[in-house]
Each structure stands twice: as C-alpha cells, then as structure tokens.
C-alpha positions in Angstrom: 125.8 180.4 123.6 124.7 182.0 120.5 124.2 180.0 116.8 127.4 182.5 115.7 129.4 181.3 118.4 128.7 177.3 118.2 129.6 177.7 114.2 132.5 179.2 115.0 134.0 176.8 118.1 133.0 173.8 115.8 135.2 175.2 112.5 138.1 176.3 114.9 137.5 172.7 116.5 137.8 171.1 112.8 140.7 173.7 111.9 142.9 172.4 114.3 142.1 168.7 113.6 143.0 169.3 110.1 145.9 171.1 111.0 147.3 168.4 113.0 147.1 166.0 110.4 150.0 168.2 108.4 152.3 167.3 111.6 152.8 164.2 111.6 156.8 163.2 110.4 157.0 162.2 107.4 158.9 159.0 106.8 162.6 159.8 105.4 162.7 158.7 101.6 165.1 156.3 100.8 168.0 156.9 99.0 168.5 155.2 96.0 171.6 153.5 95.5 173.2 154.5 92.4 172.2 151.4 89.3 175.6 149.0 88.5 177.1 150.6 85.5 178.9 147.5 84.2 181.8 147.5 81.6 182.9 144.4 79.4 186.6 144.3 78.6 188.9 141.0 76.6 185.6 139.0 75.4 186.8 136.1 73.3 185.6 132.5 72.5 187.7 130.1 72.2 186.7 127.6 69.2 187.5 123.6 71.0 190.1 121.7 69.2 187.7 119.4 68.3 184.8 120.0 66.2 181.3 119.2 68.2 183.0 119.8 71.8 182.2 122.5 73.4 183.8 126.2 73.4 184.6 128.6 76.0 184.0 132.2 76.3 185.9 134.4 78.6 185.6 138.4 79.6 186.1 140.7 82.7 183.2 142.8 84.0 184.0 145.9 86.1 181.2 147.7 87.9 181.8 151.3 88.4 178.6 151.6 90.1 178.1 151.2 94.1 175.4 148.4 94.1 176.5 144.9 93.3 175.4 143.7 90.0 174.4 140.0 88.9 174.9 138.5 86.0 172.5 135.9 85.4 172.9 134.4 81.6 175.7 134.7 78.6 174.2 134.3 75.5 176.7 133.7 72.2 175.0 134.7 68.5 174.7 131.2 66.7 175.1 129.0 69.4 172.6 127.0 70.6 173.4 127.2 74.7 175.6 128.0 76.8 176.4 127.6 80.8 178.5 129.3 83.6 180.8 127.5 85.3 183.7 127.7 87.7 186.9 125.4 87.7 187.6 124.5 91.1 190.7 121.8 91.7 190.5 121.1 88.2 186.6 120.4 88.4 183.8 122.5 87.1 180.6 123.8 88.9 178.0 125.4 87.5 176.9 129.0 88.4 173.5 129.4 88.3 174.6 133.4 89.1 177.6 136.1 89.4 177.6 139.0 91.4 180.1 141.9 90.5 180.1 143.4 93.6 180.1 147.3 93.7 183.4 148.7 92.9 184.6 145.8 91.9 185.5 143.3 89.3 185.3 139.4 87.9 187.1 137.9 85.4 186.3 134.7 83.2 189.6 133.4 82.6 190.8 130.2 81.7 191.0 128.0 85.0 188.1 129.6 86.5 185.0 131.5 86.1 184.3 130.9 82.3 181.1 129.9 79.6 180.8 127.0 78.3 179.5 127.0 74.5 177.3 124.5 73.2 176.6 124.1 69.7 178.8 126.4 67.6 177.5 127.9 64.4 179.0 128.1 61.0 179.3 132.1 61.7 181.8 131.4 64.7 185.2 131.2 62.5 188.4 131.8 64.2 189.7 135.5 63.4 186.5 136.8 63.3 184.1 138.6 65.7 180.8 137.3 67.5 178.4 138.6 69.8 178.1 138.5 73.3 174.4 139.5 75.5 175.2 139.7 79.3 172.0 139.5 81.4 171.4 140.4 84.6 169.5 140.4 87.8 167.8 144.0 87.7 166.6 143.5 83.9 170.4 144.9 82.5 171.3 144.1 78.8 174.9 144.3 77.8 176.0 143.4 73.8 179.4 143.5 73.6 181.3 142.2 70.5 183.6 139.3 70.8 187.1 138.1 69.3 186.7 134.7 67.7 190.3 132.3 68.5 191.0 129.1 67.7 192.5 127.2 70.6 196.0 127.5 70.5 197.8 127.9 73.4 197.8 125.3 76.5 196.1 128.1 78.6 193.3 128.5 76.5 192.2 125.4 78.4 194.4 125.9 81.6 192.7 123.8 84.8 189.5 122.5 82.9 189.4 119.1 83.2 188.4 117.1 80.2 
C-alpha cells in the first residue's frame, strides 16, 4: 500500500467518524410554558374600627396565563407588615403562599383569603388611595393602586373572628 493510499484511508476513516458525530438525535427542546400574566381587580383596605387594630386588605387576581402563578407577599405603602391569611370556620390561618392557578382566579374577600395590615400610617385615610406590591414566586412585581374605606358595613369583617 502506497504513502498516497494510507493518507487517504486514514482521512476517509476520520471523515466518517466526524460525520457520525452530526447523527446523533438531538434532544427535543422544551417548550416553554407561556409566564402567568396576572391581573389585579377591587383592591381596597379596610381601615379597623379601632385605631391600633389591625386592617385588612382584599383583591382578586386573575391569571390569563397557562402556568400557575404564586403569590408570595402583599406589601401596603406606610404600613409596617402585613400577613396572608385564610378564615376557615371563623378561624384564621396563615398562608405562607397562593397559587393562581393557570386560567384561573382567587379572590381576597372578606370571610376568606384576605391581608392582614399591621401598623397603619398617617397616609392611609379613608377615601383616599394607597398602594399595593404583589410578589411572587418567579420574581413577578405587581403595583396596583388601592381604594382606602373605613369599615362600615358588617361584611367588611364578615367570618373573621375577633
């Protein structure tokens, strides 16, 4: 076998190594669910009746998108905390999390899912508007601008045990 022929057997040899490594599958790429696009609709706090209790804060969130979203905080302007909860046979749980599932909705409503409001500020003044910031799970940031009431109807409060 001549030099000629050896060079060429070894780069066919190599050609076809290399181009098996081009037929190999390739993995399909996932598909990326669409994000949560969240929408905040009837946000209002709720001053208490008496000064130094807390307040409440209620909202519904929709979620248009197809993944489930979760909110994971509520933060009100010029208050100094605040904590979900859930009023369940008149008792209240905390919720450390929410999901909105996709498609779907959840409402804070007197009686169930709401915020509790720790340490209103001077700026919170029935008839006026505050400021929610909705945080979730997947680093979202909703500001949404809230109705300030004072309590004044018996379902402001309805199945929250105080």
């Amino acid at each position: 076998m001549t030099t000629y022929m050896k060079i060429y057997m070894i780069t066919a040899a190599m050609a076809s190594l290399l181009g098996l490594g081009g037929c190999h599958a390739h993995p399909a790429k996932p598909v990326a669910t669409p994000p949560a696009t969240i929408t905040i609709t009837g946000a209002r706090l709720v001053l208490p009746a008496v000064k130094g209790n807390p307040a409440a804060a209620y909202f519904t969130l929709a979620n248009t998108g197809q993944a489930d979203a979760t909110l994971t905080q509520v933060i009100v302007a010029d208050a100094q905390s605040t904590m979900m909860h859930e009023t369940v046979g008149g008792d209240m749980r905390p919720l450390a999390r929410v999901t909105i599932p996709g498609g779907g909705s959840v409402s804070f409503a007197p009686g169930g899912k709401h915020v509790m409001v720790f340490g209103i500020g001077r700026s919170l003044v029935a008839g006026h508007v505050g400021k929610f910031t909705l945080r979730f799970g997947d680093g979202q940031v909703l500001a949404v601008p809230a109705e300030i009431k004072a309590t004044g109807t018996a379902d402001d409060l309805a199945g929250m045990k105080m």
